[in-house]
C-alpha positions in Angstrom: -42.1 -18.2 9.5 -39.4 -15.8 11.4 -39.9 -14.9 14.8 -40.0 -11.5 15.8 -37.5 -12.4 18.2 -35.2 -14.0 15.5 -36.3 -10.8 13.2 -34.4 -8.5 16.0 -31.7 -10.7 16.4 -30.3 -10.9 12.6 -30.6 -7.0 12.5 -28.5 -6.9 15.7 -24.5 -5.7 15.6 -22.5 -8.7 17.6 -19.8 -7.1 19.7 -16.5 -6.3 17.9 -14.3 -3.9 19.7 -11.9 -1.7 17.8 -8.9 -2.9 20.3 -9.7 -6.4 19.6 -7.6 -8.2 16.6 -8.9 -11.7 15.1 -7.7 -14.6 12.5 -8.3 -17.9 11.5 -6.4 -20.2 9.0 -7.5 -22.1 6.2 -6.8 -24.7 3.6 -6.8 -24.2 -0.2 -10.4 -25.0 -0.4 -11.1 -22.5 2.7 -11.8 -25.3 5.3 -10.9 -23.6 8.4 -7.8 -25.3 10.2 -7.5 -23.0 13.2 -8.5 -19.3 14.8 -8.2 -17.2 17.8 -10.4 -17.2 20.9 -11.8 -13.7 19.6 -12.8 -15.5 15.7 -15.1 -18.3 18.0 -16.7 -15.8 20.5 -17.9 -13.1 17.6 -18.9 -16.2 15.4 -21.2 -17.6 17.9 -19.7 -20.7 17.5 -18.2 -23.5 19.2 -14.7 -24.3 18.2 -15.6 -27.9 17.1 -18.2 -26.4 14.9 -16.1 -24.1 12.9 -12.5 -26.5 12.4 -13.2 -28.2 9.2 -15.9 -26.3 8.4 -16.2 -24.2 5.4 -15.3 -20.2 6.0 -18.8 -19.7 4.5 -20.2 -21.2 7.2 -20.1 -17.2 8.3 -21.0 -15.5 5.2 -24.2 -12.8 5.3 -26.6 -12.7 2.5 -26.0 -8.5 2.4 -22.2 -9.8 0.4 -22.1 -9.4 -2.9 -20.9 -12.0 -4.6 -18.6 -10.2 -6.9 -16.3 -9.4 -4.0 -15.7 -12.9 -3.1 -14.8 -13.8 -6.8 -12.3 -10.5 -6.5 -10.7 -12.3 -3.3 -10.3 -15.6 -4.7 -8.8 -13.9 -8.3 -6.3 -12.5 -6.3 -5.9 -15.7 -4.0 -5.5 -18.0 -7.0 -3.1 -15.6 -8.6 -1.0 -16.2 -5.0 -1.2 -12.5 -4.2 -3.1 -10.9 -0.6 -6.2 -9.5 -0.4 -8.0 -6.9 1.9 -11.5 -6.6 1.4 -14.5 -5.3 3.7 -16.5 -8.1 4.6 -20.0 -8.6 6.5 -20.3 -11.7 8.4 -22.8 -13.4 10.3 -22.8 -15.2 13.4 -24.3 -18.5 14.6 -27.5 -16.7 16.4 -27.9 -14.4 13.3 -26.3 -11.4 14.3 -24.0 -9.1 11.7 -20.9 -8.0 12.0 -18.5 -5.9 10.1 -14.6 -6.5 9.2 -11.8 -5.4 7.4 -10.2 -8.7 5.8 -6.5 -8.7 5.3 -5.9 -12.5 3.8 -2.2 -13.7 3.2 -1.6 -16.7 0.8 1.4 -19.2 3.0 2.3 -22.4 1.4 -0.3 -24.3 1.1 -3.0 -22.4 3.4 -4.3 -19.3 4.0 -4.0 -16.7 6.5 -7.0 -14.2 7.2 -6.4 -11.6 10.2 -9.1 -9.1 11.0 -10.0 -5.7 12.5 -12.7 -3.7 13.3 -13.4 -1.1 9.9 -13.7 2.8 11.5 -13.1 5.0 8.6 -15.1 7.2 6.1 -14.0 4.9 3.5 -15.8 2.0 5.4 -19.0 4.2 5.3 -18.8 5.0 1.2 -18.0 0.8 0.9 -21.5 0.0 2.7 -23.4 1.8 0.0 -20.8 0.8 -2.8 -21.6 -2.5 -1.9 -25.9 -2.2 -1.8 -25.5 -1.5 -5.6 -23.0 -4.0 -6.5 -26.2 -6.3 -4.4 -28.9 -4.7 -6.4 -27.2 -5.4 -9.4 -26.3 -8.6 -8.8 -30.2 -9.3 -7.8 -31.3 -8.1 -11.7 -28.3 -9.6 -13.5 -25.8 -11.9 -11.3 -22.1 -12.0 -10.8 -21.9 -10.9 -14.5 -23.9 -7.8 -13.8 -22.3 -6.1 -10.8 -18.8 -7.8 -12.0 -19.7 -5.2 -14.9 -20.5 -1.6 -12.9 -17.7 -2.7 -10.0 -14.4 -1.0 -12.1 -16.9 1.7 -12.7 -18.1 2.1 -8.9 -14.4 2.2 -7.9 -13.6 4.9 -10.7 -16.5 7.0 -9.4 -15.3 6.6 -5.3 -11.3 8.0 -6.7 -9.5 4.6 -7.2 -8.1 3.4 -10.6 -8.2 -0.3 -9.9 -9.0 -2.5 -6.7 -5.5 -3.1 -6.2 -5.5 1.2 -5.5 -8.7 1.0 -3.4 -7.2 -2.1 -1.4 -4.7 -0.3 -0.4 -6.0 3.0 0.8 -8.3 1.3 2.6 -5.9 -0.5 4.4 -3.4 1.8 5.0 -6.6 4.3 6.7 -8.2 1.6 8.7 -4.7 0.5 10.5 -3.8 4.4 10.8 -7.4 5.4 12.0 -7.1 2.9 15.4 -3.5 3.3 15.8 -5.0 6.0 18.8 -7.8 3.8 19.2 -6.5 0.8 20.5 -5.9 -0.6 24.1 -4.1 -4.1 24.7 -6.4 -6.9 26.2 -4.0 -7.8 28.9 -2.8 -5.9 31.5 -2.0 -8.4 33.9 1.0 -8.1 36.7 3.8 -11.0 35.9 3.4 -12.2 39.8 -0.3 -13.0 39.6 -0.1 -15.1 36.0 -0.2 -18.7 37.7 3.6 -20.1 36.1 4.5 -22.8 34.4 6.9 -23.8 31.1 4.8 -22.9 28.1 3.6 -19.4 29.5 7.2 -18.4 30.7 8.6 -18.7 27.5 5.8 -17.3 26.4 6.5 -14.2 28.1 9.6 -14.4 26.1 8.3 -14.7 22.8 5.9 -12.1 24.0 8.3 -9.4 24.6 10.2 -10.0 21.8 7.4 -9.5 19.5 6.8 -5.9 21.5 10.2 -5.0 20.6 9.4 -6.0 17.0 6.2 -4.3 17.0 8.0 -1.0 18.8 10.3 -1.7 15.2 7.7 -2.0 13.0 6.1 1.0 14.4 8.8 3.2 13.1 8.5 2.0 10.0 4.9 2.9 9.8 5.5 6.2 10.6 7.4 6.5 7.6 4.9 5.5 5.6 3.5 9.4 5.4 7.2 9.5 4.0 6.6 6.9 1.1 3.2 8.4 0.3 4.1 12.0 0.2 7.2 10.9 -2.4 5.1 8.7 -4.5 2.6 11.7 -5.0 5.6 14.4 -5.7 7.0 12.2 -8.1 4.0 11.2 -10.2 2.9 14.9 -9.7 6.0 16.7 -11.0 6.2 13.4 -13.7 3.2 15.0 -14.9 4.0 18.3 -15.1 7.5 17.6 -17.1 5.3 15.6 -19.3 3.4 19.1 -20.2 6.1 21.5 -20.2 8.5 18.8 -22.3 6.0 19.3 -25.0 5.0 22.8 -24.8 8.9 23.3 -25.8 8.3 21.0 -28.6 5.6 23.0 -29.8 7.3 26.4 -29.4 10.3 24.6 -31.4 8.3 24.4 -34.0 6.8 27.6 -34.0 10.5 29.1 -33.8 11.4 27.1 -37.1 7.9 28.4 -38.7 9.1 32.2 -37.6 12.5 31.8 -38.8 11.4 31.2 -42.4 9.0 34.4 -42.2 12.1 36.9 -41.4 13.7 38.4 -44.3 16.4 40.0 -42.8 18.5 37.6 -40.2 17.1 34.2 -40.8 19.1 32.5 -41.0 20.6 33.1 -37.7 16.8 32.5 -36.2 16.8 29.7 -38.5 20.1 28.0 -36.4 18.5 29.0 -33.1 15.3 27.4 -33.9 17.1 24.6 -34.9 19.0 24.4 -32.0 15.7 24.3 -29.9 13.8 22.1 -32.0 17.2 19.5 -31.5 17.4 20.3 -27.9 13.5 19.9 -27.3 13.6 16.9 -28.7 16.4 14.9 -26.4 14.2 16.7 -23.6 11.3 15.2 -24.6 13.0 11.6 -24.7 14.8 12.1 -21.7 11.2 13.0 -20.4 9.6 10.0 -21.4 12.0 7.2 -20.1 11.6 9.8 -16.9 8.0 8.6 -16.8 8.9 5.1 -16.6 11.1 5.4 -14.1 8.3 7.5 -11.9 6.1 4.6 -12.8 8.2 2.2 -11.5 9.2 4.0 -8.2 5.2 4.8 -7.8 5.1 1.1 -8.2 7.6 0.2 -5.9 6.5 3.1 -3.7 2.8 1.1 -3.7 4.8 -2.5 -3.2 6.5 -1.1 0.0 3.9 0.6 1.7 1.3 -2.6 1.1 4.0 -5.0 2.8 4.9 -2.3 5.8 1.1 -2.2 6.9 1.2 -5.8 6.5 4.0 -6.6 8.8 2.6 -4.6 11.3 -0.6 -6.1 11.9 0.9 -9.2 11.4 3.6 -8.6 14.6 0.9 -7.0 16.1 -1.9 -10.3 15.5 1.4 -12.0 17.2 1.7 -10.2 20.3 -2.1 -9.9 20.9 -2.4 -13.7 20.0 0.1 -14.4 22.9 -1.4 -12.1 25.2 -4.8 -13.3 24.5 -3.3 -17.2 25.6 -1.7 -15.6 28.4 -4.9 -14.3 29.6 -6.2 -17.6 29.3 -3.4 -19.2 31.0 -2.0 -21.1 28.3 -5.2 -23.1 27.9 -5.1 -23.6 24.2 -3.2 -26.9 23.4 0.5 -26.4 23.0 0.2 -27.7 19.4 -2.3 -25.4 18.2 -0.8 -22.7 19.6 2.4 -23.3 18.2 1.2 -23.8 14.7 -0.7 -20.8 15.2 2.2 -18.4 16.0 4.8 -20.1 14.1 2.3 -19.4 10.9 1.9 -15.8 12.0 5.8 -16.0 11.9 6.1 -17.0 8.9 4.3 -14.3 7.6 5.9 -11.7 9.0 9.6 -13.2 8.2 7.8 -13.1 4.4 7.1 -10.0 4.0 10.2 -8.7 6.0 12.0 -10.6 2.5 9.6 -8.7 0.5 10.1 -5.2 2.2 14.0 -5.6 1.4 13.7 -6.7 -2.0 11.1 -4.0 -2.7 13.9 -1.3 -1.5 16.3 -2.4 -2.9 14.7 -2.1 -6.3 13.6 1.3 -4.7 17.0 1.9 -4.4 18.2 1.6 -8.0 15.4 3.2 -9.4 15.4 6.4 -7.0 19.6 6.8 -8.4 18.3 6.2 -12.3 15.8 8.9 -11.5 18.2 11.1 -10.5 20.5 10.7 -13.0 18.4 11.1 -15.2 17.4 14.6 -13.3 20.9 15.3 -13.7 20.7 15.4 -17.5 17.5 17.2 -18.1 19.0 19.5 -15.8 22.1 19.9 -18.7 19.5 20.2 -21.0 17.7 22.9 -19.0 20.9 25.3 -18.7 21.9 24.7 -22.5 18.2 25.6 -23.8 18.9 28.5 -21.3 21.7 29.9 -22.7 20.2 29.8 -26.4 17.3 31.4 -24.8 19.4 34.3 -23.5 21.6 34.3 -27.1 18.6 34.6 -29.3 16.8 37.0 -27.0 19.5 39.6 -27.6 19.6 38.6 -31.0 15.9 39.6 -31.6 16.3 42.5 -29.6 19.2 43.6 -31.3 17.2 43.1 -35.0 14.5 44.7 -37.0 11.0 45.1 -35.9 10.2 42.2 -38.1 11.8 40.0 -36.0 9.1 40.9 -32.7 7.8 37.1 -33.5 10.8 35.6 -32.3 11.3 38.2 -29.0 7.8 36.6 -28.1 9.0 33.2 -29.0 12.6 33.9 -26.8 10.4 35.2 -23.4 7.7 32.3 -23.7 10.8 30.0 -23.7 12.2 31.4 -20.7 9.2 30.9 -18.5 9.1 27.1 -19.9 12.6 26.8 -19.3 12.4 28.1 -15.2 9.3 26.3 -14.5 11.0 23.2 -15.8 14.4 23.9 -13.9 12.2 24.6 -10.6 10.4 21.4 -11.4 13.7 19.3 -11.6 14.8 20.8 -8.2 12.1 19.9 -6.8 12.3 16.5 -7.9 16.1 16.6 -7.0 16.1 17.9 -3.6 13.4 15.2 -2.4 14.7 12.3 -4.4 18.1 12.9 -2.9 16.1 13.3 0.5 14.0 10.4 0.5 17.1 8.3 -1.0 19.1 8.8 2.3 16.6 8.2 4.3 15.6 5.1 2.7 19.4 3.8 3.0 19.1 4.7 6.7 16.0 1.7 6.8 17.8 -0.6 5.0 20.7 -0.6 7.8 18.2 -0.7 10.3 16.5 -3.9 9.0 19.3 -5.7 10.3 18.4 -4.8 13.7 14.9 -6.2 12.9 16.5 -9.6 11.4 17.9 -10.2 14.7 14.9 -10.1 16.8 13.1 -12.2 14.2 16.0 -14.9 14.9 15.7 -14.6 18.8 11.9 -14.6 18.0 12.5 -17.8 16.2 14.5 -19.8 18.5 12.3 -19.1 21.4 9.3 -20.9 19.0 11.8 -23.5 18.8 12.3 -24.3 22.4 8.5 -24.0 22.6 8.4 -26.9 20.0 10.9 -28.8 21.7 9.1 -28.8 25.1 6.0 -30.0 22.9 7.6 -33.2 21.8 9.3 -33.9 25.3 5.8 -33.2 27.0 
């Protein structure tokens, strides 16, 4: 029978701060192989108890199951994850996190913050019906109403709802956070490992001072991923309301006794032009896909990199505060890891803009056409207007036709500016990150050879 003591303990929050960071590393089969100080004082347990235990060893009862078979989906398929998770602790206690978990050779790399968003608060009660569900029917039955729940919160897929979330959790205690450490140099008792330390430590400060410039951009990436599937959109609309007036014109021109003909060629003409619009439309919403794709790709891995420089820096101060007492080893493994990952996706962010790249020029080249086409249906546009005003009152149809075609024609020229003038915005400034990633690769080398003489010191000690 529980306790009323133990009753008040499992409904009790264990303390997480929002400045605090925390991972742990696992193998394939989600043994746990290593974790910060922060992972065993919120788990309540000892550090013996939780290496080469299972990660389960903290999972609440309040999880629905279904989210864990979503993480290890994407696991399997060797792509991250971020998920909300509730844990529990040794003594009972609950607490909250937002799970960022990177696949790396042949383990698995899970760092964690503290969730503080609205989006946190709508996943709570997402995740009682996905449990209620799952109580009537199992896996099967909240696997079922899960896409559905997801559509009904904004989010096309999990792979969209992954990444608001945690893109708005890492922006919402960007303000919020405080660093652990605040130590003067002189008073840190000295020895080897903790002055290079202090080297590695600074180095992954510049890094994150790098990184953090590259996060501010990420309102950049956003705001250009929505223009371009928003004006996509609306060129997808207007390419067809010209086809349809096309054919209207061709249906008019046959109705017109006197100067069909000439209708007849201008209708023609429209129809013609219309329909190289309407293909140069479509492969234009191909390429918006794939920049909206890319656009996704490159904000994922720029939010990625910096926690992961950040899980770095607060990983060394957190030894630092502890005087290096964490085995040289361990720690070691631990940062080079956390490394690892970052040099990772710092690969990923280039090849991801450099396909960026290409596919920002195709889109404007292709902008570049439809705006050809834009000025030639103009000038039949002004032709036959004077042509119908010029004609009998039979031929009123056509003056209609002539001013509906001008208003498609300027909102589709205003639309192509649009997409023009930011494309060509956005495309310089993207060139200006790609020459600044070099800056970046340096540091990551210096950050790298300082790990290096760590691991050298290891094997003389």
């Amino acid at each position: 029978m529980q306790t009323i003591e133990q009753a008040v303990t499992i409904d009790q929050e264990a303390k997480f701060d929002i400045n605090e960071l925390f991972f742990s590393i696992t193998s394939k089969d989600s043994t746990i192989v290593s974790g910060n100080e922060v992972f065993v004082r919120i788990s309540g347990y000892t550090k013996q108890e939780l290496i080469g235990s299972f990660h389960n060893i903290i999972r609440h009862p309040d999880m629905p199951k279904i989210v864990f078979k979503t993480l290890w989906d994407y696991l399997n398929a060797g792509k991250p994850i971020v998920a909300y998770v509730k844990n529990r602790t040794k003594e009972g206690r609950y607490y909250w996190v937002l799970a960022v978990v990177f696949p790396l050779n042949d383990r698995y790399v899970s760092i964690r913050i503290k969730p503080n968003t609205p989006i946190f608060t709508a996943v709570k009660e997402l995740y009682s019906k996905l449990l209620m569900a799952e109580n009537k029917g199992g896996t099967e039955a909240s696997g079922n109403i899960f896409p559905a729940l997801l559509s009904n919160a904004g989010y096309e897929n999990y792979d969209q709802f992954m990444s608001d979330a945690f893109l708005q959790e890492l922006q919402g205690r960007q303000g919020l956070i405080s660093r652990i450490c605040h130590r003067e140099q002189d008073e840190e008792p000295s020895s080897p490992l903790l002055d290079n330390l202090k080297s590695v430590h600074t180095l992954s400060k510049k890094l994150m001072d790098e990184y953090d410039q590259w996060f501010e951009k990420i309102a950049m990436f956003t705001e250009i991923k929505s223009m371009f599937e928003e004006k996509g959109l609306i060129l997808g609309h207007l390419a067809r309301d010209i086809v349809f007036l096309s054919l209207n014109a061709s249906v008019s021109s046959y109705k017109i006794a006197s100067g069909g003909e000439t209708f007849g060629i201008l209708a023609r003409d429209i129809r013609t032009n219309a329909k190289e619009n309407d293909t140069l439309i479509n492969e234009m919403h191909e390429i918006v896909n794939n920049v909206s794709n890319s656009l996704s790709d490159i904000i994922f891995v720029i939010a990625s990199m910096r926690l992961q420089i950040e899980m770095v820096t607060y990983f060394i101060e957190e030894i630092s505060c502890n005087h290096g007492a964490m085995q040289s080893s361990e720690m070691n493994g631990n940062i080079c890891d956390l490394i690892a990952l970052i040099v990772e996706y710092t690969g990923k962010t280039k090849t991801s803009q450099l396909r960026l790249d290409g596919e920002i020029q195709e889109s404007l080249k292709h902008l570049d056409q439809l705006e050809q086409q834009m000025m030639y249906l103009g000038y039949i546009q002004v032709y036959g207007f004077m042509e119908a005003a010029a004609s009998y009152d039979e031929s009123v149809r056509f003056k209609v036709i002539f001013s509906q075609l001008k208003i498609l024609v300027e909102q589709t020229s205003q639309e192509i500016d649009a997409m023009q003038k930011n494309g060509k915005s956005f495309y310089r400034e993207n060139r200006r990150l790609m020459e600044k990633s070099t800056g970046i690769d340096r540091l990551l080398n210096y950050l790298q050879e300082e790990m290096m003489i760590i691991k050298e010191m290891e094997g003389q000690a």
